[in-house]
C-alpha positions, 0 to 999 in steps of 0.5 A: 546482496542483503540490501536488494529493494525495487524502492531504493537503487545499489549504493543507496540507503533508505534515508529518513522520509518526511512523512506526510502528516494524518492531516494531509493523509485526510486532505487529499483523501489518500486512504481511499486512493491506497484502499484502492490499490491495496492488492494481493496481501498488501494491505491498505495501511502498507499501501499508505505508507508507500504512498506517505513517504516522500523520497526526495533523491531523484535517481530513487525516484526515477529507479522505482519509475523504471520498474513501474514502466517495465509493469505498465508497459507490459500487461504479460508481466503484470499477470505473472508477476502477481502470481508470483507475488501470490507465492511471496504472501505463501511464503511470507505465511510459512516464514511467520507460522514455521517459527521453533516449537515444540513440535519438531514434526510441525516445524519440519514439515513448515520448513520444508514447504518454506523451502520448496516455495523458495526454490519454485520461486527462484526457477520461475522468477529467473525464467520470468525476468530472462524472458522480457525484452528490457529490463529496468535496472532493479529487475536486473539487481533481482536476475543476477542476484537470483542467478548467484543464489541459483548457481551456489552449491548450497542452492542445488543441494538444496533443490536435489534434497527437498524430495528425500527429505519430504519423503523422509517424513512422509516415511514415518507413518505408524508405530508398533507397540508391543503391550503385556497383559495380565491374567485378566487381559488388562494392560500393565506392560508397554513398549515401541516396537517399531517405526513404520512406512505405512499407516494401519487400517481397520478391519471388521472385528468380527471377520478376524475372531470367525476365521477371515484370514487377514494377510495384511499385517497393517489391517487391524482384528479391532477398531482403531481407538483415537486420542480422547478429545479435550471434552472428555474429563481427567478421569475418563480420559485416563481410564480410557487411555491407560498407555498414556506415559508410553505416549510420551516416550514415543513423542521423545523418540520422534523428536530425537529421529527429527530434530538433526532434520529439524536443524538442517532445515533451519539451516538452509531456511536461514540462506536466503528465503528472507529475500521474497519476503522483504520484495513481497510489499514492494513488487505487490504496491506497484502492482496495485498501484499499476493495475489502480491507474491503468483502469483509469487509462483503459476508461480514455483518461490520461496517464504518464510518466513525468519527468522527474527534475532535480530538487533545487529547479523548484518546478512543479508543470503538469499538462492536463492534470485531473483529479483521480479521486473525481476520476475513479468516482465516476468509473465507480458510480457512472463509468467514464465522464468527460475530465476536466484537464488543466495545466500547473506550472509552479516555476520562476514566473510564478511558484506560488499562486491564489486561486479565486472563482465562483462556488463549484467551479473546481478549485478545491478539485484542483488543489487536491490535484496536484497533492496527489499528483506530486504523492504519485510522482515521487513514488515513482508511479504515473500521475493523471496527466498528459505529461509532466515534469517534478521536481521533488519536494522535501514536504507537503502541507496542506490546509483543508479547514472542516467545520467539525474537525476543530480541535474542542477546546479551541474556535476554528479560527484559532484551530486554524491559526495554530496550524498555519503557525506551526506550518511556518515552523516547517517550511523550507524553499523545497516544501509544496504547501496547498491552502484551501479557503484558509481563514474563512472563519473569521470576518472578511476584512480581518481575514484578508488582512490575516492571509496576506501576512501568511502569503507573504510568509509563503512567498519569503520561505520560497515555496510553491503552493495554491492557495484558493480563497473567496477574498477576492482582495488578496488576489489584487494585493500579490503584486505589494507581495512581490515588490518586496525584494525578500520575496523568493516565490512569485506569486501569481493569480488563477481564476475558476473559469465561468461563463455568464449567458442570460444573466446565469454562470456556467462553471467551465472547471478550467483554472487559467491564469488571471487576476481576480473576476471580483465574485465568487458567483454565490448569487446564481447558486442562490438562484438556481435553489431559490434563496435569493431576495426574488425567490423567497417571497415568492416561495412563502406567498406560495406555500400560504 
């Protein structure tokens, strides 16, 4: 079963993903999310990659979710999992390190720990999987596959082999040199004697000569010389090593007695061994991303499994939804702080909204929410919410505008505008586009102007998506948007909560349905640092 994969069902193919862009890797700060969860050899660039594919086939997503319930729901199988997934990166390092060389020795003995890592890991791996009260349908692909490979001849040669052909090695321990000497005892005559089982040892030189009797013939009358190192020159390395072309043809000798095993080895290595490696990075990003958000449940924050809805619903709901990267910086920093939890609901009422409220009051905190919520939902991993329903989306965009990142040889306001014109290029009714304070580069009233046109964009391509903004005026123009009968999302209005006691604001970071409260609250943060047209006389008469 060459295309057995925990990521893609029986019968699937592995389309072509729509890869999230290095902009919306940076927007929703998924580098930092995969550092996180990067575990056991799999790597933070291998654990993006999951996370940036966005596989839009329901039945794939819900197949990877089965496997990740299976690893979430029991901690038992998480622990042996991983230590078997410990083996996996062992094999994949033998399969990299025991390629052909000119060393039929190395390679044989590379091999051969290839192999006995493959046999111990599929005894183990079917004595693990029969074992669990369910299954998910990919960990039944792997049992019976396992147990095909288990019950093939080939299999059980291969297993009743290992230990004769490992000793068979280990059999090869010295050589005997027979060496001819002249009349003033220098070498001049070599050859091989005999292969033998057992190693020599060194004896005292002078025991031997005063009449110590040595029964072993394996314990030498004189020092054991070593092959010089790669320090000592040409010429007093061939002066000191005079059987030099001996040397070779013992080396000639050892690869022609290993290279029938050598080929037997490649042979048996060429069955099924690739099996672990390609289940390596799978079994080892759903571990991490498992051990990753079952930290934040054990800290009492919400994780579930959301349902996975089919594509033409255009639904994106969430109950409680947080921010993870909030989340996990607290845990980090702080341990566990009180979560924030709001409700998203991108449906027929309205799948497209503008989000205004006061500074700090959590709207970007919440329009990233939901770009890392959907990346989870549609790797099939739990999402940081009470529950969920998706449907899949066909691409992301985002649009998180930073002072310093414009192109140089552009304005931002221009940066910004190629952007969003090459946005529209892309889009489809099936795409998630999140929008943060778009357009605050230029004047407000052209600005307002400017987003409007882009709104409606959105709102005739039908996509869903969150657009927060200060421009307060563009919140009460959505009903002009959806008068127009070309409209194909409804565009609705949410507002950062905040409550107002004695004339300062309290952000309450809950995001609610709502029109526009018409301030963004900037004069109570001017307060609160004293930047305010009360506050700054009062701070220069001080200072004087």
């Amino acid at each position: 079963m060459a295309s057995l994969s925990l990521l893609v069902p029986e019968g699937g193919e592995r389309a072509e993903r729509n890869r999230l862009s290095p902009e919306t890797v940076h927007d929703l700060e998924l580098s930092a999310l995969a550092r996180g969860m990067s575990h056991h050899g799999i790597s933070e660039s291998a654990m993006l990659r999951l996370l940036c594919e966005l596989p839009q086939s329901p039945e794939e997503i819900r197949y990877r979710q089965e496997t990740v319930r299976c690893l979430w729901e029991d901690a038992h199988l998480c622990d042996e999992m991983e230590a078997l997934v410990r083996t996996m990166q062992e094999l994949t390092v033998f399969s990299h390190s025991g390629r052909e060389t000119e060393r039929p020795l190395l390679e044989a003995v590379w091999r051969l720990g290839e192999l006995e890592l493959y046999v111990g890991l599929v005894c183990r791996m079917i004595d693990m999987l029969e074992r669990l009260a369910r299954r998910s349908a990919g960990l039944e692909r792997l049992l019976a596959e396992l147990r095909l490979r288990r019950e093939e001849p080939a299999f059980e040669e291969l297993r009743s082999e290992l230990p004769r052909l490992r000793s068979g090695i280990k059999l090869h321990q010295s050589v005997t040199i027979g060496v001819n000497l002249d009349d003033r005892l220098r070498p001049v005559q070599a050859a091989l004697l005999a292969i033998n089982d057992k190693r020599f040892r060194q004896s005292h030189f002078l025991g031997g000569f005063f009449g110590k009797a040595i029964g072993d013939p394996y314990v030498t009358r004189t020092s054991l010389a070593k092959t010089p190192g790669p320090d000592i020159p040409l010429g007093e390395a061939a002066e000191r090593l005079p059987l030099a072309p001996l040397f070779e043809e013992l080396d000639s000798v050892l690869k022609s007695m290993l290279r029938p095993l050598v080929r037997k080895l490649r042979d048996y290595v060429g069955v099924n061994t690739d099996i672990f490696r390609r289940l390596f990075p799978e079994v080892a990003a759903f571990l991490g991303a498992v051990r990753y958000l079952r930290t934040l449940a054990h800290a009492g924050y919400p994780v579930s499994f959301p349902t996975v809805l089919e594509p033409q619903t255009r639904i994106t709901r969430y109950t409680g939804l947080y921010n993870v990267r909030l989340a996990s910086h607290w845990l980090t920093r702080s341990g566990a702080g009180r979560m924030v939890g709001n409700d998203v609901a991108l449906d027929d009422a309205a799948r497209l909204f503008v989000l205004t409220g006061p500074n700090g009051g959590g709207k970007t905190t919440y329009t990233q929410a939901i770009g890392i919520a959907t990346v989870f939902a549609q790797a099939g991993l739990p999402v940081p919410a009470e529950r969920g329903e998706v449907a899949p989306v066909d691409a992301m965009y985002t649009h998180f505008p930073a002072e310093e990142e414009f192109d140089d040889e552009l304005g931002r306001f221009e940066d910004e505008a190629r952007r969003i014109s090459e946005l529209f290029d892309r889009v489809t009714p099936r795409s998630l586009v999140l929008m943060n304070e778009p357009l605050a580069s230029t004047a407000p009233r052209e600005a307002e102007r400017i987003a409007e046109s882009v709104l409606s964009g959105l709102s005739m391509a039908g996509v869903r998506g969150v657009l927060t903004t200060h421009l307060h005026e563009l919140a009460r123009g959505a009903d002009r948007i959806n008068a127009d009968p070309t409209s194909r999302s409804r565009v609705g209005t949410l507002n950062a909560g905040v409550q107002v006691h004695n004339g300062r604001a309290t952000r309450t970071y809950e995001i609610k349905p709502g029109p526009p409260s018409g301030s963004s609250f900037a004069d109570d943060v001017a307060r609160r640092y004293r930047i305010d047209a009360d506050s700054i006389p009062n701070r220069i008469r001080d200072a004087t």
